[in-house]
C-alpha positions, -999 to +999 in steps of 0.1 A: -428-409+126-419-448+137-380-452+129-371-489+122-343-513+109-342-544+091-333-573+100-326-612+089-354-635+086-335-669+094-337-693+070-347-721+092-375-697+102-410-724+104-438-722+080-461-713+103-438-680+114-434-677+074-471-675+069-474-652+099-444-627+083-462-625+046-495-615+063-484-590+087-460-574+066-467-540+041-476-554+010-448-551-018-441-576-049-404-580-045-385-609-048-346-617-039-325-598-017-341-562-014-345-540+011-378-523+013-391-495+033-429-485+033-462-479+049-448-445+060-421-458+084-385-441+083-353-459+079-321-440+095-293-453+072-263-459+095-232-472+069-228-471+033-249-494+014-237-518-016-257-532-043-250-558-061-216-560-049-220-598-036-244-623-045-256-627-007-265-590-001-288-567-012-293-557-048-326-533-047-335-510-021-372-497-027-390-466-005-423-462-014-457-444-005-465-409+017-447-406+047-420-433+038-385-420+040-348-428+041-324-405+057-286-413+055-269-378+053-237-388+062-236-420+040-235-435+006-258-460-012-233-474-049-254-494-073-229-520-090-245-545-110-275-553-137-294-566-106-291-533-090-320-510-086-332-480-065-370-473-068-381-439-049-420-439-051-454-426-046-445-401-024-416-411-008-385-393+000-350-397+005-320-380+018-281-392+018-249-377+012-239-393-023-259-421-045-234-439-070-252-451-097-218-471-114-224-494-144-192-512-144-167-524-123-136-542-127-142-565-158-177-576-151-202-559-179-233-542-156-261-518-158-273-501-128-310-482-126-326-455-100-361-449-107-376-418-088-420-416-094-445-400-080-459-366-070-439-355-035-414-383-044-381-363-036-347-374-038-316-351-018-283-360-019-251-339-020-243-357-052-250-381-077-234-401-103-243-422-130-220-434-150-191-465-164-164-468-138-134-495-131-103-507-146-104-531-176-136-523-188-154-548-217-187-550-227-216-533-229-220-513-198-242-486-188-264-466-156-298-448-160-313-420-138-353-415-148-376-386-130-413-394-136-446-388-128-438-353-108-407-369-088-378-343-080-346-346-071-323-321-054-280-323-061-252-306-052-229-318-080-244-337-107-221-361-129-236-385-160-208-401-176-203-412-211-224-441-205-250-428-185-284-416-191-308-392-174-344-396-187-372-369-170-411-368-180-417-332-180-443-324-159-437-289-151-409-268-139-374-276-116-380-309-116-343-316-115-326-288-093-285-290-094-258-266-085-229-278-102-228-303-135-196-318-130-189-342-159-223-346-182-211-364-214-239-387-212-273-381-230-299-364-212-331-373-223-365-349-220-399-364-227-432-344-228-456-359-202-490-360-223-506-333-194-482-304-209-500-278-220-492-264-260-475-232-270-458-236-232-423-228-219-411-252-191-378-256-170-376-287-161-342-284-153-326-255-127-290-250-124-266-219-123-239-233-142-253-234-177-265-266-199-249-253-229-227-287-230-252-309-219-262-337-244-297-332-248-327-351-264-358-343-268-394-359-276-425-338-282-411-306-277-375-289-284-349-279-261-330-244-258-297-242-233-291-209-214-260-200-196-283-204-166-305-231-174-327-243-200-363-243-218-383-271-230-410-255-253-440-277-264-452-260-294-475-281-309-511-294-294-512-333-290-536-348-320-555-378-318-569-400-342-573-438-348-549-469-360-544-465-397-548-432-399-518-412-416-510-381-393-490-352-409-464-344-381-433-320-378-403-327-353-417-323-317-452-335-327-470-352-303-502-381-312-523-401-297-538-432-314-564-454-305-574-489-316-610-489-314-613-526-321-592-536-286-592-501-266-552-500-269-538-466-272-498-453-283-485-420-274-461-411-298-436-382-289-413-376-319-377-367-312-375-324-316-350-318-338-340-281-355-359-273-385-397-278-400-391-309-417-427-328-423-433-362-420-461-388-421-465-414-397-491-442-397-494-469-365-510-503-362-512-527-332-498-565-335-525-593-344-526-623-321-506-644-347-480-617-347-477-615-310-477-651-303-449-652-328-426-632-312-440-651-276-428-681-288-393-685-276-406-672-245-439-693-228-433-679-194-442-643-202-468-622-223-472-596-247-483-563-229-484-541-259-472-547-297-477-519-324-464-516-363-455-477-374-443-465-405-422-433-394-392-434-424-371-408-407-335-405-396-349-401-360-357-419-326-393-422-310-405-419-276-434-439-272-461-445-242-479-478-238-504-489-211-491-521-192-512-525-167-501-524-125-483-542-108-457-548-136-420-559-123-401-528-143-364-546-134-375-577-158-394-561-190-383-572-223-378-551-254-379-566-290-378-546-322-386-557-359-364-550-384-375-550-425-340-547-450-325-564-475-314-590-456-348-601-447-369-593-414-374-602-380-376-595-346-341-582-326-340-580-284-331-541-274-327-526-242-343-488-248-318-460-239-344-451-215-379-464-199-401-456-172-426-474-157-453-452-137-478-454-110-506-448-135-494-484-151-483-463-185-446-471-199-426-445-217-392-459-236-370-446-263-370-464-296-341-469-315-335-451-348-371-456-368-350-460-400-339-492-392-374-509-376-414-508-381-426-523-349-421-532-308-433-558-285-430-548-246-431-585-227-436-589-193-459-603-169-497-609-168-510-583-152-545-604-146-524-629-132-535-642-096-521-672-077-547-701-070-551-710-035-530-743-039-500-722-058-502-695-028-497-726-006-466-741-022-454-701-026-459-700+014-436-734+018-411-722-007-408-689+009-390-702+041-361-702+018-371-666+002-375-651+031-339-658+042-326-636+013-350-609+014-344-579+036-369-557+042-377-525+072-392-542+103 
């Protein structure tokens, strides 16, 4: 394999050598200050790496696709800020000494994000933290670590602090493979992939030292800790049915619903919870008039998905939507409607966890069903295409892009 570096594109770089750059260069829809490594090159990481630190470097670092690969044994990569991301994809691997995932640091609020997807997407690294971190902390603060669509990763010591979260889509077994959890008071979250097979027993997590203290959720199956490990057992086989239809469902349950009028379907995972508690849950998608409602305050994006459900239990919800490709996961919005006493409305959330996968599906946690009836899942248009003319004014204004965005060359 082809090793390369990155380098500067200047920002007083002609338009002609800025058309040339955007046509010659591995497609990849990322804007601002990211470094980006793909079309199966390999990138030898040489000095730790800091995101989100300053506003003039780098505040996402993406490897994506077979063959692509980052290798920086010897060195760190800390994620600082709610600009900061790490996307591992399709295929890609990477391998460094220690990946920081902090949320907070000094007395700035921040969320920081790593996003492993894909089948053969592997991450190594001797360890891996995610978690709230500096002195005088405020705010709301928080890091998330998601595994999906058959991704792996491989750890030495494994720490999720109070504020952290760990989402994985189970897809099968030793998905996550640790030798020491050092630290795990943050909520690791377990999500049945809709493949999983019913009346199964999966490990999706491998480690010697016992998950008998690990904060654990799960949705659409229930989770047993070992002194050794841990089981994730989907009991029950997924049902299907249509919108308005009243599904009879116990903790772990799993549905599919279709809207046959629009094609839209809602994967539901309830959250498995001890016990054989029944339930009834009954789901509807969002008119037009109800999604240009909540659109309203914001004419710039769409509505990818908007559903009603009446589930009236003390309980969260993991559900999967279809959001089409191409979707810009750092920049989704999240609302939620609420129905009380007070009145009702619509309320911006930002999910515990979500994860956005090659396939275009999105998988979040709800918050607690007691207190809300509906979501709306904003983002992009995914049929949106640039005119000519726009791609021409995008080619003169990206002289100035292209002098803040880093990418392997």
């Amino acid at each position: 394999m082809n090793s390369r570096k990155y380098r500067m594109i200047p920002g007083f770089a002609v338009i002609s050598l800025a058309l040339l750059l955007m046509l010659a260069q591995p497609a990849w829809a990322a804007t601002g200050n990211d470094i980006v490594v793909d079309d199966g090159f390999v990138y030898d990481q040489t000095s730790d790496i800091y995101l989100g630190i300053s506003p003039s470097g780098p505040t996402t670092v993406t490897v994506q696709g077979p063959g692509s690969a980052w290798n920086g044994p010897a060195h760190r990569i800390y994620l600082y800020s709610s600009d900061s991301w790490m996307h591992v994809l399709g295929g890609a691997t990477m391998n460094i000494d220690s990946l920081m995932a902090v949320s907070f640091i000094g007395d700035r609020a921040s969320v920081a994000s790593v996003r492993l997807d894909g089948a053969g997407t592997h991450l190594n690294a001797n360890k891996v933290h995610v978690e709230a971190s500096g002195s005088g902390e405020s705010g709301q603060y928080g890091a998330m670590l998601t595994l999906s669509g058959g991704a792996t990763l491989t750890t030495k010591e494994l720490a999720v602090g109070g504020q952290g979260r760990l989402g994985i889509k189970v897809t099968g077994n030793n998905q996550l493979t640790v030798e020491s959890l050092n630290g795990m008071f943050g909520t690791t979250f377990l999500i049945a992939d809709s493949t999983l097979a019913s009346g199964k027993i999966y490990q999706p997590i491998k480690s010697p030292t016992g998950l008998l203290d690990v904060p654990v959720k799960t949705f659409g199956g229930v989770w047993t800790a070992y002194l050794n490990g841990g089981s994730f057992s989907v009991l029950t086989a997924m049902q299907t049915g249509q919108t308005g239809q009243a599904f009879q469902m116990y903790w772990g349950d799993r549905v599919v619903i279709t809207d046959t009028a629009t094609g839209q379907k809602l994967t539901y995972n309830s959250e498995g919870k001890n016990g054989m508690a029944q339930f009834q849950a009954t789901f509807n998608v969002l008119s037009q008039a109800e999604r240009d409602v909540v659109r309203a305050p914001d004419t710039d994006s769409v509505v990818l998905s908007g559903w009603w459900y009446d589930i009236a239990i003390d309980a969260q919800a993991a559900f999967t939507i279809n959001i089409g490709l191409g979707q810009d996961v750092e920049n989704l919005v999240f609302w939620q409607h609420y129905t009380n006493a007070d009145g009702e409305g619509w309320v911006q959330f930002v999910p515990d966890v979500f994860m956005y996968e090659s396939d275009g599906t999105l998988t979040f946690v709800s918050n607690n069903l007691n207190d809300y009836d509906g979501f709306v899942v904003m983002g992009r248009d995914p049929a949106y295409i640039p005119e000519p003319a726009t791609m021409a004014l995008l080619a003169v204004g990206g002289v100035a892009m292209l002098s803040r965005r880093r990418r392997i060359v």
